[in-house]
N, C-alpha and C positions, 0 to 999 in steps of 0.2 A: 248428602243423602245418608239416612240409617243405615248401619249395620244390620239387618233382618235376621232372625233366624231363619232358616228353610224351612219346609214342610215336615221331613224327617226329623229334624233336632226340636222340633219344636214337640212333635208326637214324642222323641220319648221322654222329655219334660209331663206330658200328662198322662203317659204309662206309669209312672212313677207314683208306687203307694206302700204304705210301710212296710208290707210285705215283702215290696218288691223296688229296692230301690234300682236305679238305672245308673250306676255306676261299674266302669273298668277299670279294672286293676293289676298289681304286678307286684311278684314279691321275686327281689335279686340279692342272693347274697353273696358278700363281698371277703375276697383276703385281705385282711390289714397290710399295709403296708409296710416297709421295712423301719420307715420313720414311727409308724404305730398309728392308731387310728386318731383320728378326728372330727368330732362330728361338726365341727364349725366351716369346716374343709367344705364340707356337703351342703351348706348351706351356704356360704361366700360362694361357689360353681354355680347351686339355681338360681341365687340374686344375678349374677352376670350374667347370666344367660337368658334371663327373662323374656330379654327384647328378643328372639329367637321365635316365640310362641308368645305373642301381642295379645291373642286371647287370654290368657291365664293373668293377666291383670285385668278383665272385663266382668263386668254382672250383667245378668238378665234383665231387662225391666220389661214389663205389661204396657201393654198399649190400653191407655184406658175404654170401656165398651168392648176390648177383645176386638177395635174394627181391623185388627191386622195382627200378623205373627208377632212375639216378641221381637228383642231388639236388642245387640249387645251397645252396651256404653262402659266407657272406664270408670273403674272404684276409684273413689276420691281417696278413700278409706284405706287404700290397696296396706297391709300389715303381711309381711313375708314371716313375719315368728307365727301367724297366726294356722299360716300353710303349710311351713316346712317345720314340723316337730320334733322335737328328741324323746326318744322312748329306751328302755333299756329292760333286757332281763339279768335275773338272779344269776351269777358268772356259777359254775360255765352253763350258759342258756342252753336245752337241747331243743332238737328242731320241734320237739312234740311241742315245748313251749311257742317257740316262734307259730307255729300253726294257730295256733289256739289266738295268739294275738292277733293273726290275719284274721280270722273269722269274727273277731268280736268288733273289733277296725271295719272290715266290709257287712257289717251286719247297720252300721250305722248308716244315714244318710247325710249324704253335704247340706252344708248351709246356703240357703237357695238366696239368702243376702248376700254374697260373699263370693270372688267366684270360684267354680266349679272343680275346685281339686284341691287334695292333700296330699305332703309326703310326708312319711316316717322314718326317721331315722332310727335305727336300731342297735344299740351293742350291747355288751357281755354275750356274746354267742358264741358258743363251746372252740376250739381250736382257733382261737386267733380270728373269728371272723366277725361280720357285723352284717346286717341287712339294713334293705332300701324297702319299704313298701307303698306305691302309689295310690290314689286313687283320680281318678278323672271321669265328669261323667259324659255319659253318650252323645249329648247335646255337642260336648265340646271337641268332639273326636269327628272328625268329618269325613271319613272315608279310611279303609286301612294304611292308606301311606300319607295320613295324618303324622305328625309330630306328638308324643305324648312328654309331657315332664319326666317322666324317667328317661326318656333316649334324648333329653338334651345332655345331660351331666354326662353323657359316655365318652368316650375318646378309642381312639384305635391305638394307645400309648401309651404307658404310664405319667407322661406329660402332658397335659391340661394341655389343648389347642386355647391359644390366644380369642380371648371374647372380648366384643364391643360393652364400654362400661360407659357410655351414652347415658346421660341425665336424664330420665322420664316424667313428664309431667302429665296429668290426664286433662283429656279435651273434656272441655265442663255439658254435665248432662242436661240433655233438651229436654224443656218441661212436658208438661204433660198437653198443654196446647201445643206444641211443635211436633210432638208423636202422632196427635191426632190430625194435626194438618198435614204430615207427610203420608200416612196411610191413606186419606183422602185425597192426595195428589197421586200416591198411586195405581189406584182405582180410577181418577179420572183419566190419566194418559193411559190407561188401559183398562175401560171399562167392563172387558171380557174378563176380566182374571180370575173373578169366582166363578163363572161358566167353565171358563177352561180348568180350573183344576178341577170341577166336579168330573166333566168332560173325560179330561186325563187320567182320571181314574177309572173309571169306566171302562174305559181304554185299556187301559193296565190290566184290569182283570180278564178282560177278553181276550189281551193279547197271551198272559196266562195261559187260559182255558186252553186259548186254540193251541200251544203248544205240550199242552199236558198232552191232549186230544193225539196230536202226532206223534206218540210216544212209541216205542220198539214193541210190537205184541198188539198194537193197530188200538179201534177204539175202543172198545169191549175192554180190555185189559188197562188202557188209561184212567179210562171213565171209574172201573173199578178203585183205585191206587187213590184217586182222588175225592172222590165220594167216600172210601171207607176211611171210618175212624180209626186212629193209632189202635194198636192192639192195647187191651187193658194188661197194665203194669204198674210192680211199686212203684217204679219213676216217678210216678204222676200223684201227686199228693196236696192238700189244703196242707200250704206254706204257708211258715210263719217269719217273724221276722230276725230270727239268729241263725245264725251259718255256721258251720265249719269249714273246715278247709283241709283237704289231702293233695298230696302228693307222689308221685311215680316218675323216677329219675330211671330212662335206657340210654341204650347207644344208639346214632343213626346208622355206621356201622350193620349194624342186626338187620335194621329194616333195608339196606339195600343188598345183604346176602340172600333174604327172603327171596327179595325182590328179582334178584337177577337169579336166582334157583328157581320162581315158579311165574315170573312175567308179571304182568301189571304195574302197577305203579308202586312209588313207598306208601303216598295214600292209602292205596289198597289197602298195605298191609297193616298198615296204622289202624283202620277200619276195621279190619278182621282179626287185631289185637284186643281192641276193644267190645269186641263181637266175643272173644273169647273170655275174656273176663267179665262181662255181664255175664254172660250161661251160666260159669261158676259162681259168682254173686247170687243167682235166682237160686241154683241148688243149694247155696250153704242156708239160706232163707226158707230155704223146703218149699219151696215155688213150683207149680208144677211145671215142668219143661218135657215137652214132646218134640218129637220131627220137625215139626211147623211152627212151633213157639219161635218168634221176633221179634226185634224193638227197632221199632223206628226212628232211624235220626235225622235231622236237619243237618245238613252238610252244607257248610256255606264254602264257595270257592270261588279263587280270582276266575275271571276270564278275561280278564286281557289280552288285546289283540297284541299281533305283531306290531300296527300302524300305532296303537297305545302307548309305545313305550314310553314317550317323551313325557306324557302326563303325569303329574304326580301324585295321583291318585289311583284308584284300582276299582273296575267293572266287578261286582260279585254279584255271584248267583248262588240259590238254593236247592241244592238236593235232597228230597225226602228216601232215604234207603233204607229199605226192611232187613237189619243184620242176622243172621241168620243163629240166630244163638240156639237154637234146636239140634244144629250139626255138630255130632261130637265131632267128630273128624275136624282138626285144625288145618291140613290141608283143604278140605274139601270149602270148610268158611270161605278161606280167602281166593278159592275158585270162584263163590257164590257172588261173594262181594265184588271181585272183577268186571265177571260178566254183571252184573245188575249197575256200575259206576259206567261199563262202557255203553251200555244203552243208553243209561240217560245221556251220556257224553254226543251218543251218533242221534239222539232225537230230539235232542233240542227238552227232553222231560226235566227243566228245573224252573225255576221261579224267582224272576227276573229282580235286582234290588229293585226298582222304579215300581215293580208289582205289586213286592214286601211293604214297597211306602202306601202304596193304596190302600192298606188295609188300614192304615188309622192318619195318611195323611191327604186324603182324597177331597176332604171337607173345607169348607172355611174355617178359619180362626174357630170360631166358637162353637163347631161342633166335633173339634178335634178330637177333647175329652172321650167321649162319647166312641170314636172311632176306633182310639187307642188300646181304649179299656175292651171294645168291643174284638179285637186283634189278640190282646192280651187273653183274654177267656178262650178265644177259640184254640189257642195252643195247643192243651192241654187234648181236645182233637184232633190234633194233626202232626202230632209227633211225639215220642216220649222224652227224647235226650238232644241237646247240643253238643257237635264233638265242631273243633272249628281248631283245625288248624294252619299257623300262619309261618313260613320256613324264618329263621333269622341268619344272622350271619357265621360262617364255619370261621372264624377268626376271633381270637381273645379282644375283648374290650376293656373300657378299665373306666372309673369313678371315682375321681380326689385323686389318682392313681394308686388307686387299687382292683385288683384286678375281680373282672366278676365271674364267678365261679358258676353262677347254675341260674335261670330267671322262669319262672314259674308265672303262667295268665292266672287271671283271676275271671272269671265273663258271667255276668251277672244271670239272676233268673229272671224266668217267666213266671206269670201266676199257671199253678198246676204243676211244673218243674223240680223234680227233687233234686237235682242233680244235673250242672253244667260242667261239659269236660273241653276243657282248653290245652293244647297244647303248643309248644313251640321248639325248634331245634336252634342248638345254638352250639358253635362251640365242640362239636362231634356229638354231641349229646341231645337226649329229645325227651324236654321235660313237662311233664303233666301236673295242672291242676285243676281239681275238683272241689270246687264251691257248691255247699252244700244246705240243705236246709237242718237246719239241728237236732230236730224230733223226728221227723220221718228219714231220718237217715245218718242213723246215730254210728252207723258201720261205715260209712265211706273210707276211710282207712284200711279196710280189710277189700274195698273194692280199688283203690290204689293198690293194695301191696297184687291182688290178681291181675293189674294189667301190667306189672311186670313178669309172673310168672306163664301169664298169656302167650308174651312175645318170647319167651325161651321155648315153651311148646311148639311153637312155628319153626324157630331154632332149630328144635331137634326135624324135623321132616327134612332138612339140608342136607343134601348128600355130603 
């Protein structure tokens, strides 16, 4: 039997257009080691490791006629110099440099012959260090507690844990009659199946509705939230296809003194960090900002159950929250932002992944395009900004053993999207990137350096 793609990986293969490529990424940078760097080191670890993530030796193929999802099969072709790069800045590289190389690296798209990721190796970076930058794209990543090629080269040591160095050969790819004759066997032991995913979706949207519908403030105030359009904002811009890239290095530290001085979650206060740095973004911009000015973000968060643990994957759902960047008061934000996360939390008001897939994965094969893209557009509607954060580990890791100092997301755009903000804690530390589009948001740097001065404001209201 094929490898299928699913209904979700195969949508954002057809979200994907120059603008907006559908690639995940990650930039970590590394202390040299005492032995000194090597970048051959970084690449003998992801050759061993490969067998770990069996996908990353795989490519896409088409079903010819489109009678069914793609399909991975292994690269005959498979070239590890081809994926894992060496790149280098002018010694001593500053970070403003390393940014600029992320941006112009995630500004590119993968080779859709080829499979689906690259890494970068990096050195001459100022003080002794060197950076890793990935790319991988969304197709390839299947839930967040997916495996991505950066988090195989890690270790909890500065000794390389023992890897299987297993001879790999690839299973030879099924023609193009055998593609077609398996999608047609698939269809006949289940005839329903394009019923039911149309079906399923339909579903998905309803089941949607009716929980927007049950939201905290009854229906009047649902119906509201859901029907109206994001508030208009720079955020929301005709992207192009170059990015930048910022960054915002805090403590976690910070957000749980917040947090245990005024209740709520670190989320909260992450939200209401970020709540505070837009406001000030809009004014350095001469934006008009009132009482009631806010941006609305997509909040995607786990929800796994108790009975979930075992699984290794992760349930996420979507919150759209109006941050209330109109409130000077930095206490009073992250009051706002509380009460407005525990509602949706006691109402059930977010938007289910299975939902998120109906919007461009509800269709057959061949009218996915069509759905994607139709998802894609309506963004730009229904929210201004992605803030999506994911916790990592409070303990040092290490790479070739060397130890990793700081690891920044990367999370691609929407069409309409100036600006996705990622972040992740690791390490006591909780570090932000902002992937950006080039032109309409040529400041993003100066909107990194406000969401560290964001969360020292919250700071100071700590007794």
């Amino acid at each position: 039997m094929v490898d299928r793609l699913s209904a979700l990986d195969t949508s954002f293969l057809y979200l994907e257009e120059p603008t907006t490529p559908m690639h995940v990424g990650g930039l970590a940078v590394f202390q040299s080691p005492p032995s000194g760097f090597d970048s051959g080191r970084v690449v003998e670890l992801v050759e061993q490791r490969l067998g770990l993530v069996p996908r990353y030796r795989q490519i896409v193929r088409s079903v010819p006629g489109h009678l069914a999802n793609p399909v991975w099969v292994d690269d005959p072709d498979f070239d590890i110099d081809f994926h894992v790069r060496r790149s280098g800045l002018p010694k001593p590289g500053s970070d403003a440099q390393l940014l600029e190389l992320v941006a112009r690296l995630m500004s590119r798209p993968l080779d859709r012959h080829r499979p689906l990721w690259e890494l970068y190796v990096v050195d001459g970076l100022s003080d002794d260090r060197f950076a890793v930058i990935s790319k991988t794209h969304h197709a390839m990543v299947d839930g967040i507690g997916a495996l991505d090629i950066g988090q195989v080269i890690l270790d909890v040591t500065p000794v390389p844990r023992e890897s299987s160095t297993e001879a790999w050969a690839p299973v030879p790819e099924p023609n193009s009659v055998q593609l077609i004759t398996d999608a047609v066997g698939e269809y006949l032991q289940r005839p329903s199946t394009v019923v039911d995913s149309v079906r399923g979706g339909i579903a998905d949207f309803k089941h949607t509705a009716n929980r927007v519908i049950d939201a905290v403030g009854g229906l009047a105030a649902a119906a509201r939230m859901a029907a109206r359009q994001a508030p208009d904002s720079p955020l929301n811009a005709v992207i192009g296809a170059q990015r930048r890239f910022g960054i915002a290095r805090t403590s976690l530290d910070d957000y749980k003194h917040v947090r245990k001085a005024h209740g709520g979650t670190v989320n909260d206060v992450v939200l209401a960090t970020v709540a505070g740095a837009l406001r000030e973004w809009l004014l350095y911009r001469g934006e008009p900002v009132i009482a009631s000015t806010s941006v609305r973000a997509m909040v995607p968060v786990s929800v796994r159950t108790a009975d979930q643990t075992a699984s290794p994957g992760n349930e996420v759902s979507s919150y759209f929250v109006d941050l209330p960047v109109g409130e000077p008061n930095p206490r009073m934000r992250l009051s706002r932002v509380t009460y407005a996360m525990q509602g949706h939390k006691e109402a059930g008001q977010s938007i289910g992944a299975t939902a998120l897939v109906a919007l461009s994965g509800f269709a057959p094969p061949t009218l996915h395009a069509l759905g994607a893209r139709a998802a894609s557009s309506l963004s730009r509607r229904l929210f201004n900004v992605v803030v999506t954060n994911v916790p990592g580990p409070q303990f040092p890791l290490y790479g070739a053993g060397a130890r990793m100092l700081e690891v920044f997301p990367v999370v691609p755009l929407a069409k309409g999207q100036g600006v996705s903000i990622g972040l992740t804690s690791y390490d006591g530390g909780v570090y932000y990137g902002l992937n950006a589009d080039r032109d309409s948001m040529s400041d993003v740097d100066i909107l990194a350096d406000l969401i560290e001065q964001s969360l020292a404001e919250l700071l100071d209201t700590v007794p």
